[in-house]
N, C-alpha and C positions, 0 to 999 in steps of 0.2 A: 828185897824180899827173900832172895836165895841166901844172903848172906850168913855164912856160918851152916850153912847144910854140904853135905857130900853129897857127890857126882851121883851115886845111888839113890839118897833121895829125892833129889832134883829128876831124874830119870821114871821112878815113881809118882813125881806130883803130874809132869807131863802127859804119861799115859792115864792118868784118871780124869783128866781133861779132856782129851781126846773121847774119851768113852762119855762122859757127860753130854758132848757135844750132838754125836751120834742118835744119843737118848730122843734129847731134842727136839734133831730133824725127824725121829721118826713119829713124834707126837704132832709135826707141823705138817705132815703129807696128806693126812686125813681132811682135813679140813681146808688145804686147796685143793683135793680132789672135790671136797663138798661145795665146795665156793664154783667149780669147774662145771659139775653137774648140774646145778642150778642154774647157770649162764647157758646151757647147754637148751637145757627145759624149757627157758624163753626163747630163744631163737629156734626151739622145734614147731613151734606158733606157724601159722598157715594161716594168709587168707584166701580168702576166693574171689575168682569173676563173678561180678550182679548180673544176672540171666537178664532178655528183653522180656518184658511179661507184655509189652502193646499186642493188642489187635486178641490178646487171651478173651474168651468169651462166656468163661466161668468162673468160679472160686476153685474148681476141681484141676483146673487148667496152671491156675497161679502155684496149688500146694505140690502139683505133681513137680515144678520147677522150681522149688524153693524148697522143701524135705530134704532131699538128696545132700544138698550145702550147705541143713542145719540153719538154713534161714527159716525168718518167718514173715508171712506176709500179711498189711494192714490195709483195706481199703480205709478210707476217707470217708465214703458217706454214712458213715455209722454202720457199716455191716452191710450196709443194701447194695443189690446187685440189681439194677432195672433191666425186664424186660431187653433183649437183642444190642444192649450194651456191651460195650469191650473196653478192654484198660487203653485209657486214654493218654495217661502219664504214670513215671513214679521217680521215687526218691530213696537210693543216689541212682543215679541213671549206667545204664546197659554198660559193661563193662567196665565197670568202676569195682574196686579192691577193697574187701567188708570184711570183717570178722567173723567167724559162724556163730551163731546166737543173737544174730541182730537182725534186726526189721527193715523190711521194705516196705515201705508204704503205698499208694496207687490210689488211682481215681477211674473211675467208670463213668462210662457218658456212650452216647450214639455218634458213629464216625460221620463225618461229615465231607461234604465235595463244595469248594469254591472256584465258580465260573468268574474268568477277568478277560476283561481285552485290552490290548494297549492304543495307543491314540490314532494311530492307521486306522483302527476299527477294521484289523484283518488280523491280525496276529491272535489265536486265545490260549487262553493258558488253564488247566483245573489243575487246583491244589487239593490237593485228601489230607485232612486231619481225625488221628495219625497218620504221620507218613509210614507209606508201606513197608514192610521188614524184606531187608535183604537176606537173612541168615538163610542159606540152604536147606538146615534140617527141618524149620518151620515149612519156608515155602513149598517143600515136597512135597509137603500133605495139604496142599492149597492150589488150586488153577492159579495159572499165570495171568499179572493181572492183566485186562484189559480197557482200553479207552472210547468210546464213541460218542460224535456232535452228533446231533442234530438241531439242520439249518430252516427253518421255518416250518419243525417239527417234521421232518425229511430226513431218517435217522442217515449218517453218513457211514464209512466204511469202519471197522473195528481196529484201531492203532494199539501199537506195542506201548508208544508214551503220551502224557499228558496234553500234548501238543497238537494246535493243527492253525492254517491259513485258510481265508478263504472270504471271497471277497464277492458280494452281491451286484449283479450286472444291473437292476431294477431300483428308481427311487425311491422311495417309501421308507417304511417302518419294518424289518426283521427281526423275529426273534431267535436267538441260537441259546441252546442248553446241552446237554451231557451228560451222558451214563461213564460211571465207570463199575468197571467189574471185580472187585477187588475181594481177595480174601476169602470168598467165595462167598459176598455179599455185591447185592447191586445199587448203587449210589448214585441219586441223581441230586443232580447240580441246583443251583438256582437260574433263572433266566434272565438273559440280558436283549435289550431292545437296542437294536442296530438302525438308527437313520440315516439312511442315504439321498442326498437333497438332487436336484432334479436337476439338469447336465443343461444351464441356462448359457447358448453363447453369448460371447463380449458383447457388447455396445461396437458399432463401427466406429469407428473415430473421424471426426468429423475434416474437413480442411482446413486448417488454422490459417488467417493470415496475420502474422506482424506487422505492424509498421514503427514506427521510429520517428517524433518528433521532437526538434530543438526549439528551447524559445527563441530564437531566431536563429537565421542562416549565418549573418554575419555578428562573430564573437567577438570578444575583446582578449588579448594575450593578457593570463594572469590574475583571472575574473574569474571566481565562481558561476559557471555555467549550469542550467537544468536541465535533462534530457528524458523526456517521457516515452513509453511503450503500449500500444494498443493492441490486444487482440482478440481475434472475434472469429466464430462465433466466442460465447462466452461459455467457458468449459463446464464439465457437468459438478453440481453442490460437491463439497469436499474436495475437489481434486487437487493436487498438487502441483503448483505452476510454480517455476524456476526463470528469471529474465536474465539474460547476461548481455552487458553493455559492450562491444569492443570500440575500443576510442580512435585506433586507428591514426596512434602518433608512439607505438610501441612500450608503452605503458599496460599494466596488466589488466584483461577481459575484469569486471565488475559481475558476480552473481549474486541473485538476493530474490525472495520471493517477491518485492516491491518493485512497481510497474514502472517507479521512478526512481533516477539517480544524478550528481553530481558531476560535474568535473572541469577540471582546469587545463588549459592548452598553456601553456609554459613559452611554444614558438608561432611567435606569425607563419602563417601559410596556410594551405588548402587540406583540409582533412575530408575524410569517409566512413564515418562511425558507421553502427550498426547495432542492430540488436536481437538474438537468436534468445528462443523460446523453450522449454521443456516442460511437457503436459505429464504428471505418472511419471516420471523416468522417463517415458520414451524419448526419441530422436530429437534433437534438435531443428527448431523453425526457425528458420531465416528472414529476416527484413531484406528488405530493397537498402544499399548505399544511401546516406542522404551526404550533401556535398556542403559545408559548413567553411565559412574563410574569418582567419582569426587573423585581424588587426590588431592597433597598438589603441591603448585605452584612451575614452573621448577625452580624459585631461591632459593626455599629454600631447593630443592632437592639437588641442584650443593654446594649450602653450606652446607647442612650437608655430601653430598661426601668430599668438601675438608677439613672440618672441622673435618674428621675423620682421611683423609689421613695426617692431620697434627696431629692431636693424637697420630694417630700411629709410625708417626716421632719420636714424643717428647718423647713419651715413650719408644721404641728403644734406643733413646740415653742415657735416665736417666738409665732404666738398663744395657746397658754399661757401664756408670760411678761408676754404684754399683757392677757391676759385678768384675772391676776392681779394684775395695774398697775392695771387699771381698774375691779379690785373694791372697792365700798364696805367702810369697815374706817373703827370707834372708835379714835383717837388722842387722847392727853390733848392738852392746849392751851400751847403753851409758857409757864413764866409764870403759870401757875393751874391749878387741878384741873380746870377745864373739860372734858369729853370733847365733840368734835369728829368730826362724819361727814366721812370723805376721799372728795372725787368724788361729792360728794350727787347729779350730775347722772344718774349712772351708776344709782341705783334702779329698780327697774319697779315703776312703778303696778302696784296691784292689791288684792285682800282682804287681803293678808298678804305681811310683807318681812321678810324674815329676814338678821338684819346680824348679822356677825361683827367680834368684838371685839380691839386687839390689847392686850395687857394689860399695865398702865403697869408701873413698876419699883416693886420692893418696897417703896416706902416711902411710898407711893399705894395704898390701898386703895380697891377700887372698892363702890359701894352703887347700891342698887332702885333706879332713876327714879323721878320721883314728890317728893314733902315730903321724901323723904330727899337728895335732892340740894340741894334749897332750905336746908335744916338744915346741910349741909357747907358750902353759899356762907356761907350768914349768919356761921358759924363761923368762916369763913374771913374774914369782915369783921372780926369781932371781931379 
């Protein structure tokens, strides 16, 4: 672009540049000043605090606190203002941030006082709708509020707050209600009917006796056993009766509202059940011991009876057969005529032995003891 110009011209196109530039900015200031002022103009915008208008008792009362902040204000009922009414609500509510030119709206109605009590039927509580305004500068120009019961139309003492206790010595029917003194209006409550029932003592309780019956004394180890509970007198309709069985072989107490229960002894020997009572919750009633003896069950009784009687069978007969084995007895002699004593050991000394003979085969004749034997051997030598 420079090429072919001198230093001089070159130096001349520069400073018209520079000056152009200049120009410019100073056509560009105006108009971010304007751009500035205008961002300025919005953020000089203000809103305001929404004044409380409750408890206000005119229209004269609403405009005096809404003019001043360029609000305006709209009742609800179409303009009407009834009789000893006050602003009851409004919209957007007491310190809340509005714009100036905009509306608050409100509702008029008659304040109202609600009497409660809580389930003691000694605690009461009144609530006032609306609730009363805190602001100082309002309440300066208003007595402070105050609160008074009255107890079966017995006005009570004048309280600072909504609160009070209080509790009727007499059975019957009470009625308590409520002033309050608020705003410099007097507000009475609705009425509540307090009954107090009549101070009726308990029932005496009478002497219970338990008892404790087994289907029988003597059990069987291993059997389901039944064990029953009586008791009398017989307590009053509804009550709540608790048995608990103790077995009395270290096994766990049994509870149950049922007079009857189960149980198994596991070991022979002598047990002491028992069985304690509870009437209502209260104390435990006691039985008497009963003394209960667990044996071994009838079948294994009848089988060790026959198991024995057959023992003793079997043994009877084996020593008969041994006895028989081990009686002395004449047998010939294999081999010769010889008669021979079997188990000669087996004899009993004594005056007289008496041996039994068994008797050789026919073709052995037997003879006297004595020369007559000696005559057979010799005979037999021959």
């Amino acid at each position: 672009m420079f090429k072919g110009m001198t230093a001089r011209t070159i130096l001349r196109v520069a400073v018209a540049l520079l000056a152009f530039a200049r120009i410019a900015h100073s056509f560009q200031q105006p108009a971010v000043a304007a751009q500035k002022g205008l961002t300025g103009a919005k953020s000089s915008v203000q809103t305001v605090n929404v004044p409380d208008l409750t408890w206000f008792s005119s229209q004269t009362q609403v405009d005096r606190a809404l003019q001043p902040l360029r609000l305006k204000g709209v009742v609800v009922q179409d303009g009407k203002w009834p009789p000893l009414a006050v602003v009851m609500s409004q919209s957007p509510a007491p310190g809340s941030q509005f714009s100036p030119g905009g509306q608050v709206t409100y509702t008029v109605g008659n304040p109202q006082a609600s009497l409660s009590v809580d389930k003691s039927q000694t605690n009461f509580a009144l609530t006032l709708k609306p609730r009363p305004r805190a602001d100082r500068e309002f309440m300066a120009t208003v007595p402070a509020p105050r609160y008074q019961f009255l107890w079966d139309k017995e006005p009570g003492p004048e309280l600072p707050a909504p609160y009070a206790s209080h509790s009727f010595g007499k059975p019957g029917e009470h009625l308590v209600s409520a002033i309050a003194h608020v705003m410099g209006r007097d507000l009475a409550s609705n009425t509540l009917t307090i009954t107090i029932a009549p101070n009726v003592p308990p029932a005496p309780v009478p002497d219970y006796v338990v008892t404790l019956q087994p289907e029988t004394t003597r059990l069987e180890s291993g059997r389901r056993e039944f064990f029953s509970a009586s008791l009398e007198p017989n307590p009053p309709t509804r009550s709540k009766v608790e048995y608990c069985f103790e077995w009395a072989d270290k096994t766990p107490d049994v509870c149950d509202r049922g007079a009857a229960a189960p149980h198994i002894y596991s070991i022979r020997g002598t047990y002491q059940p028992l069985v304690y009572v509870r009437v209502n919750g209260g104390p435990p009633i006691y039985s008497e011991r009963v003394a209960v003896t667990v044996g071994l069950p009838q079948g294994t009784i009848i089988a060790l009876i026959v198991g024995g009687i057959l023992g003793a069978l079997v043994g009877g007969l084996s020593a008969h057969k041994i006895s028989k084995l081990l009686r002395p007895r004449i047998t010939p002699h294999a081999g010769t005529a010889d008669l021979r004593i079997a188990n000669p050991g087996s004899l009993t000394k004594g005056p007289a032995v008496r041996i039994g003979c068994v008797c050789p085969p026919p073709a052995v004749t037997l003879i006297a003891p004595g020369p007559v034997v000696k005559k057979k051997k010799e005979a037999s030598h021959a």
